[in-house]
GUVEXPA-304760 format. One line per 3 residues: number of its first residue (from 1); for each residue x, y, z of C-alpha. Coordinates in nm, 4 decimals. Layout:
N
NUM	X:Y:Z; ...
end
This chain:
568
1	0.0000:0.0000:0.0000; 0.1165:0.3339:-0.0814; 0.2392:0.5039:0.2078
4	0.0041:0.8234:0.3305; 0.1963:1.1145:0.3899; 0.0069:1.4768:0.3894
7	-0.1714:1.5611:0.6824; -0.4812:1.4941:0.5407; -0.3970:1.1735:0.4562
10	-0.3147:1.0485:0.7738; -0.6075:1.1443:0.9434; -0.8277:0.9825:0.6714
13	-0.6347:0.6684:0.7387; -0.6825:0.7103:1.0958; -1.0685:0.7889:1.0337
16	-1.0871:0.4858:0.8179; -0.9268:0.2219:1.0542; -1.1485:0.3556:1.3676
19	-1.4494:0.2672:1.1725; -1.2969:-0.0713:1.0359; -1.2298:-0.1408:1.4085
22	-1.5925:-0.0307:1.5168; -1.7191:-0.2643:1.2606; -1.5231:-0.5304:1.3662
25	-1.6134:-0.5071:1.6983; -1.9840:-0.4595:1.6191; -1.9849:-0.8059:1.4110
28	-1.8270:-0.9746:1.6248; -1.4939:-1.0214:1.4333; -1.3098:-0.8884:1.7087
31	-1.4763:-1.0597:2.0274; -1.4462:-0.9156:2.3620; -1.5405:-1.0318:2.6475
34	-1.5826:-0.9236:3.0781; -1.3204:-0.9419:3.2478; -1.2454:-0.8929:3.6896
37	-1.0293:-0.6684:3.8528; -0.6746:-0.7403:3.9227; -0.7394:-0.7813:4.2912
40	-1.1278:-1.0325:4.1683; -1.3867:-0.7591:4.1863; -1.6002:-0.7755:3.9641
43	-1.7976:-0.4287:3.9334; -1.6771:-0.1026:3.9892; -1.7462:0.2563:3.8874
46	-1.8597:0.3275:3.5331; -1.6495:0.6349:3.4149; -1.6486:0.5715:3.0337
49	-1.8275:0.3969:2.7549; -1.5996:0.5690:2.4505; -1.2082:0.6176:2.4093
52	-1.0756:0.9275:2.3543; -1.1401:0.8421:1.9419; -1.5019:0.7878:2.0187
55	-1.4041:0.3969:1.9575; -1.6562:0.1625:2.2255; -1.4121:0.1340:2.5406
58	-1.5967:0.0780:2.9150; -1.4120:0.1479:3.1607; -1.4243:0.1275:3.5435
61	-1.3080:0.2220:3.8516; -1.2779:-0.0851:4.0744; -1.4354:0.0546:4.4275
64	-1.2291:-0.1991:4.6594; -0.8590:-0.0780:4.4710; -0.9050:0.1819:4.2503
67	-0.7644:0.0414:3.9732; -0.9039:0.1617:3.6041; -1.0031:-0.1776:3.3607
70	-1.1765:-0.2059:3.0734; -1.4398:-0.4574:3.0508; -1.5415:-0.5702:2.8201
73	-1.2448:-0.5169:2.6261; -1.1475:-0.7607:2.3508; -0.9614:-1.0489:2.3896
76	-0.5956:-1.1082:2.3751; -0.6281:-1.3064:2.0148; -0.8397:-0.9952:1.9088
79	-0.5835:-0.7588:2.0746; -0.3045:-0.9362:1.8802; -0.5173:-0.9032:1.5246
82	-0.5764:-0.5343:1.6060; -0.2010:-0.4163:1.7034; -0.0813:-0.6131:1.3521
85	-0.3807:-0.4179:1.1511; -0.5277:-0.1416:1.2948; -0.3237:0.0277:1.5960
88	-0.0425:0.2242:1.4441; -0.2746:0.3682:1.2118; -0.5396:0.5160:1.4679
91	-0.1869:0.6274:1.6574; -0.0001:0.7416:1.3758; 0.3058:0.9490:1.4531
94	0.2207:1.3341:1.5039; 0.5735:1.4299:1.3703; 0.5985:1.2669:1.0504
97	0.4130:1.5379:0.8586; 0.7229:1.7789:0.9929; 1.0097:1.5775:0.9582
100	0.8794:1.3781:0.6165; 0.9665:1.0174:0.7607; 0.7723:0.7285:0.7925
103	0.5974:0.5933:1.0987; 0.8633:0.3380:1.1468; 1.1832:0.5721:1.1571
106	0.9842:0.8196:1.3723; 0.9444:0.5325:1.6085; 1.2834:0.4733:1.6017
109	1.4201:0.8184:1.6688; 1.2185:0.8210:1.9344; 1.2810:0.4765:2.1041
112	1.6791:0.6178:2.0547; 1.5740:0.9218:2.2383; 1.4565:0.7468:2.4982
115	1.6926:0.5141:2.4949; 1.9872:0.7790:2.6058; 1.7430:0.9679:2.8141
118	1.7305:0.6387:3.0091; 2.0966:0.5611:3.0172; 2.1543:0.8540:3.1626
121	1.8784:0.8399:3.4276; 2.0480:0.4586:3.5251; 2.4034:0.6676:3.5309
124	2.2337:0.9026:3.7952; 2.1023:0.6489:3.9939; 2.4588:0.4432:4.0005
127	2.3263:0.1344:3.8597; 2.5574:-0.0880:3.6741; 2.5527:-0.0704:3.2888
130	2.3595:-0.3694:3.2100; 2.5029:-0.6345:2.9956; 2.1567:-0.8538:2.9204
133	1.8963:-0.5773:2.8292; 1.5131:-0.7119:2.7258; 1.2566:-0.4178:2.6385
136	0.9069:-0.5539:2.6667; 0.7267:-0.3924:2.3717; 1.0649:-0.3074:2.1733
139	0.8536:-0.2333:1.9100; 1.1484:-0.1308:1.5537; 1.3858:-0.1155:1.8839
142	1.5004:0.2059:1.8989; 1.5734:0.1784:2.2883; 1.7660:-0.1024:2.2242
145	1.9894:0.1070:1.9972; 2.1330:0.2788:2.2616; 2.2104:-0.0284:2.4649
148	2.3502:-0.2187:2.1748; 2.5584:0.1112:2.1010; 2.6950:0.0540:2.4802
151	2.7683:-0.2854:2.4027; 2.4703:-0.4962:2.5726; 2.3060:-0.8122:2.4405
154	1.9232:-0.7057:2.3416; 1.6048:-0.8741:2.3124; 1.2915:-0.7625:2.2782
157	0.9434:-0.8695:2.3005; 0.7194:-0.7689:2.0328; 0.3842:-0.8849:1.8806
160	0.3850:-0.6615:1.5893; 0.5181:-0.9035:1.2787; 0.6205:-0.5817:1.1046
163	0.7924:-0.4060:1.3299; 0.9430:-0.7486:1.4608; 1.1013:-0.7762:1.1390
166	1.2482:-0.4423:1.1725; 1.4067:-0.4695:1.4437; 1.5742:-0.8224:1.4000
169	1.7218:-0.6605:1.0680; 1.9203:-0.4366:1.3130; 2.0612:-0.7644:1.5520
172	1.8230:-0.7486:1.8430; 1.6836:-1.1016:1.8920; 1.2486:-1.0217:1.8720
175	1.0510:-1.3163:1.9797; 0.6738:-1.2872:2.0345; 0.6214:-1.3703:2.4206
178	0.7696:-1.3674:2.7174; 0.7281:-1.7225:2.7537; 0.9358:-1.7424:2.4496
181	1.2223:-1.5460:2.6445; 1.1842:-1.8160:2.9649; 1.1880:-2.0936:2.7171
184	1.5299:-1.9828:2.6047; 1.6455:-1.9325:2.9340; 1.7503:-1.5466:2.8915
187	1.8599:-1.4060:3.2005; 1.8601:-1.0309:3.2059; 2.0306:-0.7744:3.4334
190	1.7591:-0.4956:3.3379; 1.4414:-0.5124:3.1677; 1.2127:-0.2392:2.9725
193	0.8510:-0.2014:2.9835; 0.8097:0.1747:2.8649; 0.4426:0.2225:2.7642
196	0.3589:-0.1501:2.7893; 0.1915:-0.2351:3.1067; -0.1425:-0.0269:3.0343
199	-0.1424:-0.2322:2.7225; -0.1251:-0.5987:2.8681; -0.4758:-0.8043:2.9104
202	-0.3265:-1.0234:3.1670; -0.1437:-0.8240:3.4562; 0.0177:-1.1140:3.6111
205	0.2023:-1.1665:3.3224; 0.4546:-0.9050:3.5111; 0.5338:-1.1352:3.7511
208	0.6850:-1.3615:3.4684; 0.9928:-1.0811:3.4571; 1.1034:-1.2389:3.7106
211	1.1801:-1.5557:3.5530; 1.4258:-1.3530:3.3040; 1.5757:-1.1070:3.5873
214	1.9073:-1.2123:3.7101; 1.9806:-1.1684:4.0233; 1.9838:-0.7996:4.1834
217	1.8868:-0.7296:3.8388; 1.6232:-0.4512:3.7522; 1.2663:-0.3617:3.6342
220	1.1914:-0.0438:3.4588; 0.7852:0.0439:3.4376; 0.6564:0.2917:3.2475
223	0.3082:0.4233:3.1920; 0.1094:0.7179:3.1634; 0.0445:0.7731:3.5272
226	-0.3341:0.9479:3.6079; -0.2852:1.2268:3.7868; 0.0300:1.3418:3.5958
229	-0.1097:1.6635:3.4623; -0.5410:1.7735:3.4719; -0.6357:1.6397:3.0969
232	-0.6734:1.3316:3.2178; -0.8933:1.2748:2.8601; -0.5884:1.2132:2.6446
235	-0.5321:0.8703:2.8337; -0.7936:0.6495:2.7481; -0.8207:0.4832:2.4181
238	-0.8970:0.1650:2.3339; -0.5559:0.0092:2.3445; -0.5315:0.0578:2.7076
241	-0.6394:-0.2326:2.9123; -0.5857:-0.0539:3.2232; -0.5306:0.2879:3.3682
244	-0.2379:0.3656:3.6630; -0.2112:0.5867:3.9454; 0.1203:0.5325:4.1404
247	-0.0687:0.3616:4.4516; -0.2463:0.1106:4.1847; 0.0491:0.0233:4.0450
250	0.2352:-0.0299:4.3872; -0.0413:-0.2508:4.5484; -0.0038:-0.4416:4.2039
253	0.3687:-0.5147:4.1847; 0.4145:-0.5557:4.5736; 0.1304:-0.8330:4.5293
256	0.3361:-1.0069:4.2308; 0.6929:-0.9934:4.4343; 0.8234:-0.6803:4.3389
259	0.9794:-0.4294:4.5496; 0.9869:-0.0667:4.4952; 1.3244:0.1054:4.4173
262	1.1711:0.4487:4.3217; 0.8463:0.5579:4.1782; 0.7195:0.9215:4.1588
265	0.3416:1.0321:3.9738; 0.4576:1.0339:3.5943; 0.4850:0.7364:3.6171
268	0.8442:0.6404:3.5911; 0.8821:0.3366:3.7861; 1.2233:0.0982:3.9048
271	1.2216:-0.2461:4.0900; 1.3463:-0.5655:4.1862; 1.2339:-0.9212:4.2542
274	1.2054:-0.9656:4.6240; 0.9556:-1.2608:4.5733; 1.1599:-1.5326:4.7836
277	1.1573:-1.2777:5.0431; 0.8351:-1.3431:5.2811; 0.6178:-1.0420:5.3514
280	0.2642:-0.9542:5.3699; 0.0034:-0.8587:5.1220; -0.0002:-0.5328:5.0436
283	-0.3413:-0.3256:5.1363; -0.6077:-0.2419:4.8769; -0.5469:0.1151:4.7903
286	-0.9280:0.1511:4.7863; -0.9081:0.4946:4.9514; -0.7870:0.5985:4.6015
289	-1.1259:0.5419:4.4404; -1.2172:0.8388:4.5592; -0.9443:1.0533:4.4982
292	-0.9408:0.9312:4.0944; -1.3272:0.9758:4.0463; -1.3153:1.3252:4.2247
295	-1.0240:1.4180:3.9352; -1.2356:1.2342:3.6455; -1.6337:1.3925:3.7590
298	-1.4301:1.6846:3.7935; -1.5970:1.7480:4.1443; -1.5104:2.1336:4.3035
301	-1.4484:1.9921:4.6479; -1.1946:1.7562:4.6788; -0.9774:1.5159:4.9626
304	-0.6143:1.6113:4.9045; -0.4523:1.2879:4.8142; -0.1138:1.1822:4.9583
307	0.0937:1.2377:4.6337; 0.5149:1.0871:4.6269; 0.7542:1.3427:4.7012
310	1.1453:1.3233:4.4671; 1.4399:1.3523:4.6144; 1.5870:1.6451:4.3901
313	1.9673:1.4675:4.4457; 2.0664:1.2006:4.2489; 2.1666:0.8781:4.4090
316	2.5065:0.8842:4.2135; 2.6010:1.2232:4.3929; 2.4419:1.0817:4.7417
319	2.6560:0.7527:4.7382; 2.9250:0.9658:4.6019; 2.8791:1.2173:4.9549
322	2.8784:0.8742:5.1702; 3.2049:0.7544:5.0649; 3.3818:1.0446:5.1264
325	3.2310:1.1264:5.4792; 3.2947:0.7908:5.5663; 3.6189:0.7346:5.4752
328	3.6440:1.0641:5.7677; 3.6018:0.7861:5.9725; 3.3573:1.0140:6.1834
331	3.1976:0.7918:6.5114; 2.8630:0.6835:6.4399; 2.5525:0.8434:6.6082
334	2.4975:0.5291:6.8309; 2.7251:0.6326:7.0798; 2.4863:0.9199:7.1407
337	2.1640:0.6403:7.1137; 1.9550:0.6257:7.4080; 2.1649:0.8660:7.5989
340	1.9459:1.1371:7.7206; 1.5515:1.1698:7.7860; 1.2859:1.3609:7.8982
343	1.2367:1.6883:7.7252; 1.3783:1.8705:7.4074; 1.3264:2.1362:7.1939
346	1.3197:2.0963:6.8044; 1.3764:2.4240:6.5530; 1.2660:2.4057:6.2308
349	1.2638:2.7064:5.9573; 0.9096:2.8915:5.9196; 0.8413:3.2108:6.0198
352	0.6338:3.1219:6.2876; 0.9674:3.1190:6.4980; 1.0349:3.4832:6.4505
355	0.7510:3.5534:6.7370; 0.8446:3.2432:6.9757; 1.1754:3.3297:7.0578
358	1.1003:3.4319:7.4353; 0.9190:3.0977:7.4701; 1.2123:2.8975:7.3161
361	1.4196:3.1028:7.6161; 1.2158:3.0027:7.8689; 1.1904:2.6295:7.7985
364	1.5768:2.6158:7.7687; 1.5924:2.7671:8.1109; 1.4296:2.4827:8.2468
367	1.7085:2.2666:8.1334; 1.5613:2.1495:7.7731; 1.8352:2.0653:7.5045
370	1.7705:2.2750:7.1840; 1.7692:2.0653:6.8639; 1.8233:2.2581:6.5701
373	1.8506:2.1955:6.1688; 2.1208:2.3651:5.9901; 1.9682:2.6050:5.8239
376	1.8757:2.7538:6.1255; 2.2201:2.7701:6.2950; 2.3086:3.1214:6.2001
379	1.9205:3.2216:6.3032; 2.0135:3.1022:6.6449; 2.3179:3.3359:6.6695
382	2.1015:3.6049:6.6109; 1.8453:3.5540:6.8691; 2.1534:3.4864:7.1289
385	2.0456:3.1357:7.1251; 2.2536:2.7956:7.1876; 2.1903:2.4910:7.0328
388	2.2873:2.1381:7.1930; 2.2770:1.9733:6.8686; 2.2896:2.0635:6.4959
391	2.1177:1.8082:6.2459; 2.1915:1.8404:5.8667; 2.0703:1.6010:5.6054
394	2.0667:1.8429:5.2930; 2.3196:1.7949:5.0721; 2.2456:2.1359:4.8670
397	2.5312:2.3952:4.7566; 2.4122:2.6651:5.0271; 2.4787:2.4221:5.3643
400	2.7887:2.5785:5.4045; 2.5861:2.9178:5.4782; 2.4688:2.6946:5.8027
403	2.8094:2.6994:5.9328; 2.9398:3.0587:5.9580; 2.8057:3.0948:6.3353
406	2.9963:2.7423:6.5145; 2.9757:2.7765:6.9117; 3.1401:2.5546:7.1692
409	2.9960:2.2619:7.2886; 2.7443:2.1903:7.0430; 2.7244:1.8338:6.9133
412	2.6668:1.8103:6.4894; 2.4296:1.5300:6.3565; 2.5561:1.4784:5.9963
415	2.3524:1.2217:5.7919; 2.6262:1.0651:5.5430; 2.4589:1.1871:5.2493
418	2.5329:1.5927:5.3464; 2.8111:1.7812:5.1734; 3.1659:1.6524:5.2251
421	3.2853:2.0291:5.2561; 3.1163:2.0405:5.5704; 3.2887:1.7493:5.7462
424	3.5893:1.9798:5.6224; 3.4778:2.2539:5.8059; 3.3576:2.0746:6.1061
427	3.7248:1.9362:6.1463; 3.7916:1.9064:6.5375; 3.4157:1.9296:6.6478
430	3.1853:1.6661:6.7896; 3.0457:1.5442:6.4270; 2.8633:1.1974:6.4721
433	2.7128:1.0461:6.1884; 2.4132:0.8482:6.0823; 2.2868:0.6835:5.7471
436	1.9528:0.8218:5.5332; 1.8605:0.5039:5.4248; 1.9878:0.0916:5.3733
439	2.0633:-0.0630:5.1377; 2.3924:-0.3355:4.9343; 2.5665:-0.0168:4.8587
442	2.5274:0.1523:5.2235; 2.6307:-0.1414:5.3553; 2.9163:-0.2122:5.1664
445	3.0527:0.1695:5.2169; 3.0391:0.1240:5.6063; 3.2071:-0.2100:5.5640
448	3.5068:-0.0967:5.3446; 3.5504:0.1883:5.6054; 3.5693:-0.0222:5.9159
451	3.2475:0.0832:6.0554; 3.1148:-0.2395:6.3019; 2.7594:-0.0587:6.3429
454	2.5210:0.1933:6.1363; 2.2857:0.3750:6.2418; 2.0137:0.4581:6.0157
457	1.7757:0.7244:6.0498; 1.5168:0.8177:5.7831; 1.1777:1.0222:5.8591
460	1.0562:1.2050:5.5455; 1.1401:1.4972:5.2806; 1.1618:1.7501:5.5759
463	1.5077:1.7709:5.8115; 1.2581:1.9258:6.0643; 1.0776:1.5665:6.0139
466	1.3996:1.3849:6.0485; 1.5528:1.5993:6.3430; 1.1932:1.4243:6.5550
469	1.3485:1.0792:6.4693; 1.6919:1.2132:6.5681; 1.5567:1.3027:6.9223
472	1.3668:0.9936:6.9887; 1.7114:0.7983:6.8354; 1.9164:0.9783:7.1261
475	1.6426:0.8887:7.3703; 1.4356:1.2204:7.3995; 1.0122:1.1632:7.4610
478	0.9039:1.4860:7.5279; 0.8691:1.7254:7.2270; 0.8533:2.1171:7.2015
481	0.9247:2.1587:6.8155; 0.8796:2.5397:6.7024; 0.8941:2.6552:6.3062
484	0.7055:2.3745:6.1963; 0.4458:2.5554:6.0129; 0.3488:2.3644:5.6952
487	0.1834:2.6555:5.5800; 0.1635:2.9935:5.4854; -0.0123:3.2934:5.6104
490	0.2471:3.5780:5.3702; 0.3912:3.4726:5.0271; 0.6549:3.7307:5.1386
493	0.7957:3.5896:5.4441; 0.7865:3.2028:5.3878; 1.0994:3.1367:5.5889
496	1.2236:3.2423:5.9535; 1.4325:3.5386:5.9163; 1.8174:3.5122:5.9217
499	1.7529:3.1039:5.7944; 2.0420:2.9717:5.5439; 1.8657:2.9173:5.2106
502	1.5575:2.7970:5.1463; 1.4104:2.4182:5.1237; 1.1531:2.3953:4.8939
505	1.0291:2.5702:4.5698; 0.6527:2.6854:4.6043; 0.3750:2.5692:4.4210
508	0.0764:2.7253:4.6274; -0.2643:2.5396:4.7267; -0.5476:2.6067:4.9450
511	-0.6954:2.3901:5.1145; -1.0095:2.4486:5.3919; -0.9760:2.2139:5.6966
514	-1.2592:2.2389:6.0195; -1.4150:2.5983:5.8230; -1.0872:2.7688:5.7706
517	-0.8927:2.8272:5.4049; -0.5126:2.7306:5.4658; -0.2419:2.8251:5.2097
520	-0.0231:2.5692:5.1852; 0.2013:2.3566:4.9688; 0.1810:1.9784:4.8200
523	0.5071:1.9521:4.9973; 0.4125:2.0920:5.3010; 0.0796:1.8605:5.2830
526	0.2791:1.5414:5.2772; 0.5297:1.6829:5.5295; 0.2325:1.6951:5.7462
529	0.1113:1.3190:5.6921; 0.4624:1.2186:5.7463; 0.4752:1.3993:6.0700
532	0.1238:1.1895:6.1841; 0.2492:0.8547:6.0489; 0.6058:0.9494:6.2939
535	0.3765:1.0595:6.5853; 0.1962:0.7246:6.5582; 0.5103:0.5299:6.5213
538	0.7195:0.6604:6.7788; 0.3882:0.6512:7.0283; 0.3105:0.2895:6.9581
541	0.7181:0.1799:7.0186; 0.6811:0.4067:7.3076; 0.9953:0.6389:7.2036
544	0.7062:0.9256:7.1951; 0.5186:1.0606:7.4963; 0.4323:1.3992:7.3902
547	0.4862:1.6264:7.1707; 0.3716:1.9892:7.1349; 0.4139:2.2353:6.8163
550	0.4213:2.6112:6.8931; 0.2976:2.8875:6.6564; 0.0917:2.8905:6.2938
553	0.1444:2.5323:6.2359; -0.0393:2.3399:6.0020; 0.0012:2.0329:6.2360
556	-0.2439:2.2170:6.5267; -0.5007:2.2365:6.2847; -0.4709:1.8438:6.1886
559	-0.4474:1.7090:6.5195; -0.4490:1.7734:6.8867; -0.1156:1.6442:6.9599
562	-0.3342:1.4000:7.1991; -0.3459:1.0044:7.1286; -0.7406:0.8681:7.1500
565	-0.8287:0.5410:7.1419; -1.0363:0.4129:6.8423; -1.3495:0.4204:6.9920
568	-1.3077:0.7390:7.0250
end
C-alpha cells in the first residue's frame, strides 16, 4: 500500500481504521469479552463507555482498589489481530508530517531518544551498565539502539510481525512472548517495559519478569500515570487495558513480588524481585477510588490525596557524599543512642519562629536541650540562642551558609549523604554520623571503612521531620518543636528570618480544613502526613510521649497532639 503522507492523509487513514475497528467489533470479528479486577472484583465505577477516538471502550473504577479496567475489552487473540492491523494507524506518529519520515523511523528516533534519556537516568542512579537488556514492547527497537551502542546483548518482546522484522534486521533477537524469552532461558540484568503495562490483558504476566531477571537485576515500568497533569482525557483509548495511578500500580507489583526502588506520579517506575523474600500482602489502595473519580467527575471539592515526594539529588552524587564522609572515619551516632531523655526542643525554619523566641528562652531555662537543623544555625546566633545539637541532612550547595556561626559545645548530627565540605569545616568538632537510608551499597561503604555498626535514620522529605526521629534515636520523649508551620499565612515571608537558604520551591494550594482556608504547599501537605504517620510510630514503640508544636502550624489544625483510642 502506498504510504500516506500529507496531513490529510493520515487522518483519513486514521478515520478509516477507527471505523474498520468499530465494525469489527460490532460483528463480532473482534470478540471481547468481561473481564475482573486485578485484585477479583467484579464491578466497579462506570467512568467511560468511549475512548478518547469515540471507539466503544468501558471502563471502570474498581471501588475496593481503585484500579481503572476495561471490561469488556477484547480479547488477547483480538488484541493481537488489532495491534498487527489497525493500531499504528489510529496512533499514527504526530511528527511525521514535519520531519517527512515514515511511521517506522519516527518510532525509532524516538525509542533512541529514549533510549539515552534512560541511560543517563540509570548513570544518575549508580546502577551498573547492564550487559543482558530485554525491552518488553521493543517495538522497531530504537531503545535497544542505545544499549547495543553501549555494548549490551538485546532482546525484545514484540507482537507486531512488522515491526518485529524491523528490528531483527538491526541484531536485536524479537521473539513474540515472554514465555518465548523463559523458554530460552535469557537471564537479564535490566528489563524495559516503557508504555507496555497499560497495554497488557493479563497483569500477572509481570510477575513472569522475574523468571528472566538475574539476580539484583532490575525492572523499569513505564506508563502514563493518572494524575500526571489535569487532561486526564488524552489517556484512554482503546488500546489501554488498564489505567495507573502510582498507589495502583504499587499494590499491584508488591502483590506479584516486586519491590519498589523508586516511583514518583509520571509514572516512571524501578524495581526488583524480592519474591523469595516473605512479607505480607499489600493493602487495597481503595481509599484511592475516591481521589481518581473526584479528578475524572471533575468534582469542586476535593480530599487532598497523599501524592510521592522526589528527592531532587541524584543517588550517584548521594553515594558519592557517603564515601567520602565515611572514609572521615567520623563515630557513628549510636554512641549518642539512648543517651538522654525527657524533654527537648526541636527548631525548624518557618516564620512562625520569629515571634516564639522568648518561649524557646524560657523552655531552655528549664534545662531542655535545643535541637536545631542547619539552616537555622546562624538564626540562632542572632536571637543569642545555643543549640545542643545541629542536624543536617541536605546535601544542597548553600549548607555551608549553616556553618558561619559554630559555638562551643554543640554536638553536629551529619547524615552521610550531606556535603563533604562540611565534614571539612567541622574538622575538630563533635560530628557523629548516621545513614539516610539501607541498602547493598550503604552497607558495603560502612564495611570498606571499618564501621562495626550503622545507624540509620530516615523520617521524610523535611530535616525538621527527620531531626523528631533524631531526638527519639538519642532517647528524647518529650517534644517542644517550634517553626514547623506547613503553611503559609504571607507569600513574602515564607521562611524564619536570618535562615540559610531555602528548602523547597513553592507551588501554592489552598486547602479548607474544620471551616478555615489554609495556604499551603503539596510539599508541606505530605510533610504533614509524614509527621502523623512518625507521631503514631514513635507513640506505639513508646519512644514518643508527647509532643507539642508552637505557633501557625499546620500540624495544630490536623491534630491535637493527643493520642485517643479508636473508639473514640
Amino acid at each position: 500500500m502506498k504510504e500516506i503522507t500529507t496531513v490529510r492523509g493520515r487522518l483519513h487513514a486514521a478515520l478509516v481504521s477507527q471505523q474498520i475497528l468499530i465494525e469489527k467489533l460490532q460483528s463480532g470479528l473482534y470478540p471481547t469479552e468481561a473481564v475482573k479486577c486485578f485484585c477479583g472484583a467484579e464491578e466497579g465505577i462506570l467512568i467511560r463507555e468511549f475512548d478518547r477516538y469515540g471507539i466503544p471502550h468501558r471502563l471502570l473504577v474498581c471501588e475496593e482498589c481503585a484500579l481503572i479496567r476495561a471490561t469488556p475489552r477484547m480479547t488477547p487473540e483480538a488484541y493481537a489481530q488489532f495491534y498487527n492491523n489497525e493500531y499504528r494507524r489510529i496512533n499514527s506518529c504526530q511528527a511525521r508530517d514535519e520531519l517527512q519520515l515514515s511511521d517506522e523511523a519516527i518510532y525509532e528516533q524516538v525509542g533512541g531518544q529514549r533510549g539515552e534519556r534512560l541511560l543517563a537516568w540509570l548513570d544518575e542512579w549508580a546502577i551498573d551498565m547492564p550487559k543482558v537488556v530485554v525491552d518488553w514492547g521493543c517495538h522497531v527497537g530504537g531503545m535497544l539502539d542505545a544499549f547495543a551502542a553501549k555494548g549490551c546483548e538485546t532482546w525484545g518482546i514484540e507482537i507486531d510481525q512488522a515491526a518485529t522484522d524491523i528490528a531483527r534486521s538491526k541484531g536485536h533477537h524479537v521473539v513474540p512472548t515472554i514465555d518465548d524469552l523463559i523458554a530460552q532461558g535469557v537471564k537479564a540484568d535490566f528489563v524495559i517495559m516503557q508504555d507496555v503495562i497499560e497495554h497488557l490483558c493479563d497483569l500477572n504476566e509481570v510477575q513472569k519478569v522475574s523468571q528472566i531477571l538475574a539476580p539484583k537485576g532490575h525492572l523499569y515500568v513505564w506508563t502514563p500515570g493518572f494524575f500526571h497533569d489535569d487532561n486526564t482525557e488524552g489517556l484512554f483509548q482503546i488500546a489501554h487495558t488498564y489505567q495507573f495511578c502510582s498507589r495502583t500500580l504499587e499494590y499491584i507489583m508488591l502483590h506479584m513480588g516486586f519491590a519498589e526502588i523508586y516511583m514518583d506520579e509520571d509514572i516512571k517506575s524501578l524495581w526488583q524481585w524480592a519474591g523469595d523474600t516473605p512479607f505480607p500482602k499489600p493493602e487495597k489502595p481503595q481509599e484511592w477510588v475516591e481521589y481518581i473519580t473526584d479528578t475524572i467527575f471533575k468534582r469542586e471539592n476535593r480530599r487532598v490525596p497523599r501524592f510521592r515526594g522526589v528527592c531532587k539529588f541524584t543517588p550517584k552524587l548521594l553515594y558519592s557524599n557517603v564515601q567520602q564522609n565515611l572514609a572521615a572515619k567520623i563515630p557513628d551516632i549510636y554512641e549518642l543512642s539512648g543517651k538522654s531523655s525527657g524533654d527537648v526542643i526541636i527548631l525548624g525554619g518557618g516564620p512562625s519562629v520569629d515571634g516564639q523566641v522568648q518561649q524557646i528562652k524560657e523552655l531552655q531555662t528549664k534545662g531542655y536541650p535545643l535541637l536545631v537543623i542547619a539552616r537555622m544555625y546562624p538564626w540562632c546566633a542572632l536571637q543569642g540562642l545555643a543549640p545542643d545539637y545541629i542536624v543536617s541532612l541536605d546535601c544542597s550547595e548553600e549548607q555551608e551558609k549553616s556553618f558561619t556561626h559554630l559555638q562551643p559545645g554543640v554536638k553536629y548530627l551529619l547524615a552521610s549523604v550531606t556535603r563533604p565540605s562540611l565534614i571539612q569545616m567541622l574538622a575538630g568538632e563533635q560530628c557523629y554520623i548516621f545513614d539516610s537510608k539501607e541498602n547493598d551499597k550503604m552497607r558495603a561503604f560502612r564495611a570498606q571503612n571499618g564501621y562495626e555498626v550503622a545507624t540509620v535514620i530516615n523520617a521524610g522529605g523535611s530535616v525538621t521531620i527527620s531531626s523528631l526521629s533524631v531526638g527519639m534515636n538519642l532517647g528524647f520523649t518529650d517534644f517542644h518543636v517550634f517553626g514547623l508551620d506547613l503553611m503559609v499565612s504571607d507569600k513574602n515571608q515564607t521562611h524564619a528570618k536570618g535562615i540559610a537558604g531555602e528548602s523547597i520551591t513553592f507551588d501554592y494550594v489552598e486547602v479548607e480544613i474544620r471551616g478555615e482556608q489554609i495556604l499551603t504547599t503539596p510539599s508541606f501537605l505530605e510533610f504533614a502526613q509524614q509527621t502523623l504517620d512518625l507521631a503514631d510510630a514513635g507513640h506505639q514503640d513508646g519512644l514518643l510521649k508527647s509532643i507539642k508544636f508552637y505557633g501557625e502550624s499546620l500540624m495544630n489544625r490536623l491534630w491535637d497532639c493527643t493520642w485517643h483510642e479508636v473508639s473514640e
